[in-house]
C-alpha positions as CSV (number, residue, x, y, z in Angstrom):
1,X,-42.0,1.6,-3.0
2,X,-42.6,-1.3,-0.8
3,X,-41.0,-3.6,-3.3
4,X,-38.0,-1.2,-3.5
5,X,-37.5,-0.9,0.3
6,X,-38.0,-4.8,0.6
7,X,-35.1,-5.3,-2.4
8,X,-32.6,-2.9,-0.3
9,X,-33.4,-4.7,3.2
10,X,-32.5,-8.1,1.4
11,X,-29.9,-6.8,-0.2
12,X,-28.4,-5.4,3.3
13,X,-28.9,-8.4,4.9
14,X,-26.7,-10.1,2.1
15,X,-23.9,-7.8,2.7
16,X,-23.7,-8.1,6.5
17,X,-23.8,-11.6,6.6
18,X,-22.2,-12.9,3.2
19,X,-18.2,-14.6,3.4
20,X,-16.8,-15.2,0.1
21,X,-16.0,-13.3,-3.1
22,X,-17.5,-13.2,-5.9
23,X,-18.1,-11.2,-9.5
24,X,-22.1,-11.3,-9.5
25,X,-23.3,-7.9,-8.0
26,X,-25.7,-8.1,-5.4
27,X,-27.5,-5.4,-5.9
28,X,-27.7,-2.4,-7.6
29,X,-30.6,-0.7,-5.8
30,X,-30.5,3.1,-6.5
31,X,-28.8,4.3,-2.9
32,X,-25.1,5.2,-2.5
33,X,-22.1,3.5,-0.9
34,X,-22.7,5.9,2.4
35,X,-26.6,4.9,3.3
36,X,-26.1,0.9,2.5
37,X,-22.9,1.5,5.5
38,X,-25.3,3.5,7.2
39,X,-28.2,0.6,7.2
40,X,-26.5,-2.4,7.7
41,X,-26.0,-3.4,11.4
42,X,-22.6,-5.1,11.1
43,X,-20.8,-2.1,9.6
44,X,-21.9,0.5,12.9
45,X,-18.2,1.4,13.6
46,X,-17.7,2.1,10.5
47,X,-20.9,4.4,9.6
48,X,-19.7,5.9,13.3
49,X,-16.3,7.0,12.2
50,X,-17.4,7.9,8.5
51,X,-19.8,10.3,10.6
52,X,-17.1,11.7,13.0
53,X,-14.9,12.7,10.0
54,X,-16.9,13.8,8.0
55,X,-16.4,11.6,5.1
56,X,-20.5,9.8,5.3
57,X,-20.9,13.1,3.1
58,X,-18.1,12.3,1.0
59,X,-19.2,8.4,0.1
60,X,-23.2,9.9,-0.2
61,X,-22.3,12.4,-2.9
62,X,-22.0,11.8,-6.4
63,X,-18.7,10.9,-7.5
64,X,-17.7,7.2,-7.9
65,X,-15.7,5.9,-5.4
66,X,-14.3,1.6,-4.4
67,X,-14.4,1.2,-0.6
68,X,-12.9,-1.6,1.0
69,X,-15.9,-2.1,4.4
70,X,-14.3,-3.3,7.9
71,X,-17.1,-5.0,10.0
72,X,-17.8,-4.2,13.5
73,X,-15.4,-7.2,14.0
74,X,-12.7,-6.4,11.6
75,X,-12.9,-2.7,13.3
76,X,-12.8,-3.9,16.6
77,X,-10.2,-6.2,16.2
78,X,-7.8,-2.7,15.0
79,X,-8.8,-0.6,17.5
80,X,-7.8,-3.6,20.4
81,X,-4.2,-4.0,18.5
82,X,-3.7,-0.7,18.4
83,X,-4.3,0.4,22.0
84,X,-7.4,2.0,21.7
85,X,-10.3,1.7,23.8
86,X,-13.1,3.1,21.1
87,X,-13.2,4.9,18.2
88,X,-13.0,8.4,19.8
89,X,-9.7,7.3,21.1
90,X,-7.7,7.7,17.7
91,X,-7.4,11.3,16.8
92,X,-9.8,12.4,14.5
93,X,-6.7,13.2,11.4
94,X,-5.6,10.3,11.6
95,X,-9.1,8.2,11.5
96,X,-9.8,10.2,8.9
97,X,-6.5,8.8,7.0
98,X,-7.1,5.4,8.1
99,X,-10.5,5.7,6.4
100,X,-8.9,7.2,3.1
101,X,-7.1,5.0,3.0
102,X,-9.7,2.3,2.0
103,X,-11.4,4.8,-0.6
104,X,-10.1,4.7,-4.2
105,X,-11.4,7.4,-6.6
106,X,-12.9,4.4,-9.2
107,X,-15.4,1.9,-9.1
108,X,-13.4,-1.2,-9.6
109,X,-15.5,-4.8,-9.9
110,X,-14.0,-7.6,-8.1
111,X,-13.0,-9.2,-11.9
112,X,-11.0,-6.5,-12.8
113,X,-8.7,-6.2,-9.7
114,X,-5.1,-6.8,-11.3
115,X,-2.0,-6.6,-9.3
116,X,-0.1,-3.7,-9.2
117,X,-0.4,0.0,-7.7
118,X,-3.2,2.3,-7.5
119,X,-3.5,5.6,-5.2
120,X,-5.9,5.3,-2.5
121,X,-8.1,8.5,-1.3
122,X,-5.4,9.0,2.2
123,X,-1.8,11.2,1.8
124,X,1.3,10.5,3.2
125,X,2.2,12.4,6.2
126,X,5.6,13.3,5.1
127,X,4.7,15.0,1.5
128,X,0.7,15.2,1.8
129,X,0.8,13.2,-1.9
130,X,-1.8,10.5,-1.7
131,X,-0.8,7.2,-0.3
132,X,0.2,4.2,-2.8
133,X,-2.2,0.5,-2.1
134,X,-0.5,-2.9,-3.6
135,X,-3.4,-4.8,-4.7
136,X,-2.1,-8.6,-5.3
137,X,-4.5,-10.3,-7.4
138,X,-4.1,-14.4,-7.1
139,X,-6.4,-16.9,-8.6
140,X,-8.6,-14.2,-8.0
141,X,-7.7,-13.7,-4.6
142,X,-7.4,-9.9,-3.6
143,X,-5.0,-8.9,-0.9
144,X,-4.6,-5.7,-0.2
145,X,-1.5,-4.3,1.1
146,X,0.3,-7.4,2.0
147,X,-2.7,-7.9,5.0
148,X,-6.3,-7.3,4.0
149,X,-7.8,-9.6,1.9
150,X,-11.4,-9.4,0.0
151,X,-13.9,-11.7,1.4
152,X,-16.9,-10.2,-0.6
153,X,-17.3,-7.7,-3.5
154,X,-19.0,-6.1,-5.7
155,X,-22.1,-4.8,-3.4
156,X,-23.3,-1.8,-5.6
157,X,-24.4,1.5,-4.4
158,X,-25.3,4.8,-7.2
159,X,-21.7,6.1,-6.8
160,X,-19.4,3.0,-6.7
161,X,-19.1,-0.4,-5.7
162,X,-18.0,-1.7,-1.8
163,X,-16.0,-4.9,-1.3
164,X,-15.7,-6.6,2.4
165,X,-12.4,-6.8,3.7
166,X,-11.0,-9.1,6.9
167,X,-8.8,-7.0,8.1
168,X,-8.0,-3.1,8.5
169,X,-5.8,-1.4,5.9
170,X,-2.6,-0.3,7.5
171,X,-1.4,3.1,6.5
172,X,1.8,2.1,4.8
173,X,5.4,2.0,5.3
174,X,7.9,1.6,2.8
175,X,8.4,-2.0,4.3
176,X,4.7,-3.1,4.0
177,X,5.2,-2.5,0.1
178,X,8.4,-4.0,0.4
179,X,6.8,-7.3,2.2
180,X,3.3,-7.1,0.0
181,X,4.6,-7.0,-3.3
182,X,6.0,-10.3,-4.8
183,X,7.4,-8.8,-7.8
184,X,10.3,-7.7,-4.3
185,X,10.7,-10.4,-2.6
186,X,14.6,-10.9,-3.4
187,X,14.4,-7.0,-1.6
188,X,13.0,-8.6,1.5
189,X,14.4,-11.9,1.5
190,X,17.8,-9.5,1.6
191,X,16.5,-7.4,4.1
192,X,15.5,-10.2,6.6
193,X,17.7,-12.3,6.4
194,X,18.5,-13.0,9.9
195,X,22.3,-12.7,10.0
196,X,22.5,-8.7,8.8
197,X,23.8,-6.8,12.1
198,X,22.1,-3.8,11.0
199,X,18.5,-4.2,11.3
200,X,16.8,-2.4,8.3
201,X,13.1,-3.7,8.5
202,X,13.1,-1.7,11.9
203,X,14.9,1.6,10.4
204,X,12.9,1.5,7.4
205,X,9.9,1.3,9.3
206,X,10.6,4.4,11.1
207,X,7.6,6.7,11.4
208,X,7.4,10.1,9.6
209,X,8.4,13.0,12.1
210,X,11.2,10.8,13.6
211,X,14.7,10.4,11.8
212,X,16.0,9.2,9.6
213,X,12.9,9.1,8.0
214,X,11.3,9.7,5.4
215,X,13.5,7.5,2.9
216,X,13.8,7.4,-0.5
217,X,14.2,3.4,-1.6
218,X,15.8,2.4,-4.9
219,X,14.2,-1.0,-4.8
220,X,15.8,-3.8,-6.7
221,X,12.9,-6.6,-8.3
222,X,13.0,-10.0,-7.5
223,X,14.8,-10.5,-11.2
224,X,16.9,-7.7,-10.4
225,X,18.2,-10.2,-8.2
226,X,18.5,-13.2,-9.7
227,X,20.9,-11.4,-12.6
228,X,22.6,-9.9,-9.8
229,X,23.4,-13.6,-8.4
230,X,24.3,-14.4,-12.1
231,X,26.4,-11.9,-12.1
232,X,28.3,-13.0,-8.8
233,X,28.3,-15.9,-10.5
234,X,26.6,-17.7,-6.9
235,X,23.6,-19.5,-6.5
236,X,22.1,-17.7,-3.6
237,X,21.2,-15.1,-1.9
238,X,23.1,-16.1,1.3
239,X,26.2,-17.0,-0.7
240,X,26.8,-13.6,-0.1
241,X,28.5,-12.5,2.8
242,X,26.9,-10.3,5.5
243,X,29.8,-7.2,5.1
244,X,28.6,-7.3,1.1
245,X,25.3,-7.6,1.4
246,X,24.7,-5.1,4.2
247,X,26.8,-2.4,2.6
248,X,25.0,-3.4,-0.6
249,X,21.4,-2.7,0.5
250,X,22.8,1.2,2.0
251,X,23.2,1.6,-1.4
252,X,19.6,1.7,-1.9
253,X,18.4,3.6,0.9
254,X,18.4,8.1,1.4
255,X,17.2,9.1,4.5
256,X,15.6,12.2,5.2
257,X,14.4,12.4,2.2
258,X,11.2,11.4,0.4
259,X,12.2,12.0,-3.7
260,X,9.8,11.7,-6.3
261,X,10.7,10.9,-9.5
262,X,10.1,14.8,-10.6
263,X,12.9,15.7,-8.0
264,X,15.3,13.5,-10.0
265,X,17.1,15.5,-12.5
266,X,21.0,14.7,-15.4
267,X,23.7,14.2,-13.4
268,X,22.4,14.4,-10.0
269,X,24.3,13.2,-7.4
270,X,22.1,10.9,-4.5
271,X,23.9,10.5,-1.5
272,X,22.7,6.7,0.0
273,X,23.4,5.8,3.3
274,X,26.3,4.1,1.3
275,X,27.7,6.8,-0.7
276,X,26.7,8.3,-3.5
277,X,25.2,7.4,-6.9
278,X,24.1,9.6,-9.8
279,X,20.4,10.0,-11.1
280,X,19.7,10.7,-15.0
281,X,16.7,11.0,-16.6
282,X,17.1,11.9,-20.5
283,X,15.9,9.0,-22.5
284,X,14.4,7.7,-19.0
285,X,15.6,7.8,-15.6
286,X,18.3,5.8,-14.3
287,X,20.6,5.2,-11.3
288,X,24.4,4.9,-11.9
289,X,26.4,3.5,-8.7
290,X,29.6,3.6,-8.3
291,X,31.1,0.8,-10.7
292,X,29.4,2.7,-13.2
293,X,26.6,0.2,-13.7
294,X,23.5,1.5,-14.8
295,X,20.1,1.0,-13.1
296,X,16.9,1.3,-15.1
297,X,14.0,3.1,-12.9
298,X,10.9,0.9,-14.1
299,X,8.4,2.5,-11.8
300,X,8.2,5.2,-9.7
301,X,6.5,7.2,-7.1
302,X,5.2,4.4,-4.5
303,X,4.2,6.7,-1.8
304,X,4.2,5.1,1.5
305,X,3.6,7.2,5.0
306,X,7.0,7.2,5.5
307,X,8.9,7.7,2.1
308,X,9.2,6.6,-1.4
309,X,9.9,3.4,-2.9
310,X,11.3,3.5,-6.9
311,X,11.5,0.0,-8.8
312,X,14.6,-0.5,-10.7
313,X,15.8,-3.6,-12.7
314,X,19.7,-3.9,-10.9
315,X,21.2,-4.1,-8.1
316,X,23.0,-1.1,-7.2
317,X,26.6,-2.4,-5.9
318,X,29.2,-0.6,-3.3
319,X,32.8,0.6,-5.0
């Protein structure tokens, strides 16, 4: 017993205080992701608001669970941004989400992180479907959402695995996908580019309960782009003029409306902010604008807090 209690205190101590990734676990004593939160004493926020939601019972129970662990530093640091003066100042739903939202329903080692989408444990507030997190995995360097980014894992508990993270996970908006994943950055190079009149990172980054969100975004891939400027036969993206690209990225865009990709149905007309375009999905879904180009839907159902973000491989172009 003594030498068990000693191997969890050293263990513990490695946790609070270690700073860089890495694949070798550090322990794998037999107590759960809940009571090594619980122990350590840079992780007290945290174990506070896993307490005051109720989730410490959650992450103490049996089933296997990934949790990405703000320090007392990381926590504090969110709760300053954000205007509050302690953790009882955020309401206790939304906490709750927050916290979620750095729970995935695996145990995922620090090796096997890939990028990509996986759901995390929070749900939007505009369709209560869980929330969508972009992992971007880089000479294995894990960001997380565009803004957290590992800086230890693979401390091992009896029901999952807990990897430290440097900042908070934002809930997100379709534009923190939008700006996380690399596989769209032709979509946010367009959307920031800094002569555009209409400002769509600020509209699309409208909060749920407040028009014209939610949104449903028909987001074109960074290759989506490049054909599309092959097609235009121009070299770049701000050979385009501002009137065509600005009309071109309505195109994209349904407010009010957060579609999933069991909404779409043949012959269904979608009325963009542009105008319309027509969904199909026998023999897989596509998007048909106006010129009667066809758009390939090559993934589907991003959830973000605010809408839903669909890949597809063309640029959808006004009539």
């Amino acid at each position: 017993m003594k030498k068990l209690k000693l191997l969890i205190i050293i263990s513990l101590l490695t946790f609070a205080y270690s700073c860089s990734p890495t694949d070798q676990e550090i322990d794998n004593s037999p107590i759960s992701i809940y009571d090594r939160i619980e122990a350590s004493p840079s992780y007290s926020i945290l174990n506070y608001a896993l307490q005051k939601t109720g989730l410490s019972t959650v992450l103490d129970g049996d089933e296997k669970y990934t949790l990405f662990a703000p320090s007392d530093m990381v926590m504090t640091r969110f709760l300053n941004d954000n205007g509050f003066s302690s953790i009882d100042s955020v309401p206790t739903e939304l906490l709750k989400n927050i916290l979620l939202n750095h729970v995935v329903a695996e145990q995922i080692r620090y090796s096997t992180f890939k990028t990509g989408y996986k759901k995390s444990a929070a749900v939007s507030e505009v369709n209560g479907q869980p929330l969508s997190i972009h992992i971007e995995q880089i000479n294995m360097r894990v960001t997380i959402n565009g803004e957290s980014r590992i800086t230890r894992g693979n401390i091992m508990a009896s029901n999952g695995i807990i990897h430290v993270i440097n900042t908070v996970i934002p809930l997100p908006s379709v534009v923190t996908f939008v700006k996380a994943d690399q596989n769209l950055g032709g979509l946010f190079q367009a959307l920031t580019r800094s002569d555009l009149k209409t400002d769509f990172v600020s509209i699309l980054n409208t909060n749920p309960g407040k028009s014209p969100a939610p949104f449903t975004v028909f987001a074109p891939t960074s290759q989506a782009f490049a054909d599309l400027l092959a097609e235009l036969g121009v070299q770049r993206l701000t050979s385009i003029d501002e009137p065509t690209l600005s009309s071109t990225l309505t195109y994209h865009v349904i407010a009010e409306t957060n579609a999933l990709s069991t909404d779409l149905s043949d012959n269904l007309q979608l009325n963009t902010l542009g105008g319309p375009v027509t969904a199909n999905v026998t023999g897989g879904a596509t998007i048909t604008d106006g010129n009667n180009r066809i758009s390939k839907i090559v993934e589907v159902d991003i959830q973000a807090n605010n809408g839903v973000i669909h890949l597809i491989d063309k640029v959808i172009l006004p009539n």
